[in-house]
Every structure is written in C-alpha cells, then in structure tokens.
N, C-alpha and C positions, 0 to 999 in steps of 0.2 A: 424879937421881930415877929413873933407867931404872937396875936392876941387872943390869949381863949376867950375874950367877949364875943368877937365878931361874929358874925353870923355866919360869915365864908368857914365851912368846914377846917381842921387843921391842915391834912391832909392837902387842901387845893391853896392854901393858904403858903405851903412847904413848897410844890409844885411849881407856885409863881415865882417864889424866891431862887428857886434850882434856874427857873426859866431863865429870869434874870442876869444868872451870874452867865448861862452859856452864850446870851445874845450880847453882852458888855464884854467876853471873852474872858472873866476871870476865870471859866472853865474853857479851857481850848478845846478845838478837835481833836478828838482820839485820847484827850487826858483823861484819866481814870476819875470815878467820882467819892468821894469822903465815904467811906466808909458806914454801914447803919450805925455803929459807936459812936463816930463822930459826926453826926448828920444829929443823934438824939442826945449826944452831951451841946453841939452847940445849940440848937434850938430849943432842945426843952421838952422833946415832944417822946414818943412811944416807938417801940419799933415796926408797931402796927401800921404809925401815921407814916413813918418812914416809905414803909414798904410800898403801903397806898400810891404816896407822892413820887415815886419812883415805876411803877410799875406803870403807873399814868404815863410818865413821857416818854417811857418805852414803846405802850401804845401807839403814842404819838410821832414815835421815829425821831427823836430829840436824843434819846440815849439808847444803848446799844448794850446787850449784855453777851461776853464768849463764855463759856461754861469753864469751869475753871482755874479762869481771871481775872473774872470782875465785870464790871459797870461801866461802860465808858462815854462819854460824849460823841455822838454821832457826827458825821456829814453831812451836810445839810444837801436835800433833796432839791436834784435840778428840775424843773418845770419845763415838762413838754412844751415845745415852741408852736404857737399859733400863727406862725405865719411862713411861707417855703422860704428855710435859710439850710445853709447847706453845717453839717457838725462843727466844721472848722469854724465860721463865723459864729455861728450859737455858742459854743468854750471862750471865744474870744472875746464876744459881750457883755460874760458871766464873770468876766475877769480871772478865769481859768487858762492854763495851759493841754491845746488839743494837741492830741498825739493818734497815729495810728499805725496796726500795723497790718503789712498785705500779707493774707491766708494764704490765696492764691487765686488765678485768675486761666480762666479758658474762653474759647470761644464755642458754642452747641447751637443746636437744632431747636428752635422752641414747640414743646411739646405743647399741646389742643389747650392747654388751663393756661399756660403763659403769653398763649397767641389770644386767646379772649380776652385776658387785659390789655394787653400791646392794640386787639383789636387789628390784629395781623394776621396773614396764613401757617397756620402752622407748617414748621420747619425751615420756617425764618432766620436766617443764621443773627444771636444776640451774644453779647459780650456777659461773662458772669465774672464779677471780682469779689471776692470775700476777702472786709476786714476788722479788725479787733479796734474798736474806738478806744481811746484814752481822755481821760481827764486828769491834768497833774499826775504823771503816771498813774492811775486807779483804773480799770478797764469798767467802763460804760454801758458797751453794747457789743454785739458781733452783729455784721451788717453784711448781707448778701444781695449786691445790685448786679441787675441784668439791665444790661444797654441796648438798645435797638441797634445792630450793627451797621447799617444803611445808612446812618445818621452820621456815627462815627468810625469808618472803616476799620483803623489802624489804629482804632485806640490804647492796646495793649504797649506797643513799642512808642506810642506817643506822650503816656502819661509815665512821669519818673514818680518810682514807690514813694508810696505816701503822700504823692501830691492831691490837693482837694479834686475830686472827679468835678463837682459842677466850675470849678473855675478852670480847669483842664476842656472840659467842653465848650463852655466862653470862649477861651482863649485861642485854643487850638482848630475849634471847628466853629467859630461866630455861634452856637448855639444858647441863647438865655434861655434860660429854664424861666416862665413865668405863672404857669397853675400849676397846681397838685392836689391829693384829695388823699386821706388818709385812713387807716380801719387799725384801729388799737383793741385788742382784748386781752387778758389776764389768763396766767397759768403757768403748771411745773414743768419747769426747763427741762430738758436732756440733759443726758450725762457731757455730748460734745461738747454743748456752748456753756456748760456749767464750769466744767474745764477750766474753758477758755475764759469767763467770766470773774474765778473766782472764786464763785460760788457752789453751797453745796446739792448735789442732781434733786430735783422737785421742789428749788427752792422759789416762791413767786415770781415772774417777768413778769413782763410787756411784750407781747408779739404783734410787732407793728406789718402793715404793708403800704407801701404807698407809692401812686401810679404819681409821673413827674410831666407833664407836658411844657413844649414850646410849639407856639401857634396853633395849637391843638392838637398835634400830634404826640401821642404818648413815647419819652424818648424813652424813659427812665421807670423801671420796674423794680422794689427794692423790698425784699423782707427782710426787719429785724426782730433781736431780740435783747430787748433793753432790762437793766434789771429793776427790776421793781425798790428794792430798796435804796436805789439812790435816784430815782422819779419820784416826779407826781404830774396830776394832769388837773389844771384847773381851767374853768369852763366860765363861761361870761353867760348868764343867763337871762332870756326877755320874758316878761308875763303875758301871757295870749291875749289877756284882757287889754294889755295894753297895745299891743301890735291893730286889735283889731278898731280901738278909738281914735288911732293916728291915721287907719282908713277912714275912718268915717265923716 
C-alpha cells in the first residue's frame, strides 16, 4: 500500500493510510494504535517513516499519546458554534449526549467590570451559577454565567439542577435570548478548572466570554473555559476585494 514511486513522501503516504482507517473506524476512539513493529512489518516502511506519520497526526489532534501507554486514537474536536445555541442543543445536534453538573450558584452585587458589560449600575443584584459541561460523560468546559437578576428574579429556586438555563428563561420568564457577541482567547488553565476539567494545570483552553441579549438588553453574562483539546474554531472567511466589487 506504500508505493516507493510516488512522489507523495512515505511518511505522508503512511499518515493517509492511518487517516483512513480512524475516519472508516477500523481504528476506533481511544483504541490503541499498531505498534512501530507492526505499523513497519505491515507496510514495509522504516521506523523513521513510522515515526514521521505518527507524529503528524498527533500534530494534527487525530492521535493522542499518555506517556507510558501508548498512542491512541483521539476524540474528534467539537467546533465552536457560530450561531447563539445554548450547550444543551449544540451536544444534541452533534449527536452527542449533554450532561451538566451545578458548581454552585449565588446571588452578588455586580462589581464596576460586570456592570459595564451588563451596561448596568454597579451593585446591581445578578445571579451567578457555575457548571461543569459534559459531553457523553467527558467534561467539556466549566461555565460561570451571571444572570441579570431583574430579568429573572427567582431564578435560583426556579430552575431544577441541571436544567438548560436558556430554556428555563424561555420557559419560566418568556425571555428568547436572540443576539450575542463573543471574545475567545487561548491559554494555561488554573489549577481549579484543571481539576475540574481533567486536565493537567497549564494545560491549553479557551477562555471564552460572552454577553447574551433579548431585545437588546444584555440578560446574560457568561465566562468559560473550554478545553482546547477537545475544540476547534473555524472561521468563514470573505476577500476585501471582493466585499468591495459587490459594492460597486
């Protein structure tokens, strides 16, 4: 299956073939991968190419390696959502099972930095719940939303644990959530939400924030922190050149 004619390197040659077997599933998730011995008795190749073709789709977040036991077939990365859905629906269209669990939740004062997103006076009384997202049991994200409590007075004894917060505000309070605006950046966790994550403390996120409006009023105030290795974010891009000849 490796042609040493080709012009395709061995190596990228190995890579496609590994690809192959994990997207048809004869490599499942989290199954271990063939061995270099037996990766270079079946194909024929070096354990240099091996390595190469291996090392590639680790790059690539295709495979995964724990120190001490191996190579394994990764998770495939869920794709940031480019439009306002709440977690629960996003797992559910992925054909995932959501799960979540509640931190914990109070009511506070919003301090000068929470009030200029809210675009409120500070010491505003807002709802804060912190919780643990799931994916097919796997933990996701840790999510800390702060609610405008004016919005949804009672929301603490209204919403039953675990239930989705935007379909608890729908439901409970007629509020649709319909804009929102997001700020995603990259960096090493805390030891807390590592914890909680997972993962190990300085290991890459996503530290999102994102303000939630209904009729323009910002209801919903939320920072997370998503893990980077089971994300990606991909982006729809326009050419300037071409935005500016559909003006003209």
């Amino acid at each position: 299956m490796i042609d040493p004619a080709a012009p395709l390197p061995k190596y990228l040659q190995l890579r496609a073939i590994l690809l192959g077997m994990i997207e048809e599933e004869r490599l499942a998730v989290d199954a271990p991968v063939p061995s270099e011995r037996e990766l270079c008795r079946r194909f024929g190749v070096s354990r240099m190419t091996v390595r190469q073709a291996v090392d590639q789709l680790v790059a690539e977040d295709r495979l995964r390696r724990i120190p001490g036991k191996g190579t394994f077939v990764a998770r495939p990365k869920v794709q940031m959502p480019k439009e306002l859905v709440s977690f629960t629906e996003d797992m559910l269209a992925r054909g995932l099972r959501p799960g979540s669990v509640d931190l914990a939740h109070r009511t506070v004062a919003m301090d000068a930095g929470l009030a200029r997103l809210f675009e409120a006076d500070p010491g505003s009384p807002v709802h804060v719940l912190e919780r643990l997202r799931l994916a097919d049991g796997e933990p996701m994200a840790v999510e800390r939303s702060h609610i405008l409590a004016s919005a949804a007075p009672d929301l603490p004894s209204r919403r039953p644990e675990g239930a989705s917060l935007f379909r608890v505000l729908e439901t409970e309070y007629g509020i649709l959530l319909d804009a929102g605006e997001q700020t995603i950046e990259a960096g090493p966790v805390g030891p807390e939400d590592a914890g909680l994550l997972g993962i190990e403390p300085g290991s890459a996120v996503f530290f999102m924030r994102q303000r939630t409006f209904s009729r323009d009023v910002c209801v919903e105030v939320a920072m997370a922190t998503y893990r980077a290795d089971r994300y990606r974010i991909h982006l729809g891009l326009e050419s300037r050149r071409r935005a500016i000849s559909d003006k003209s």
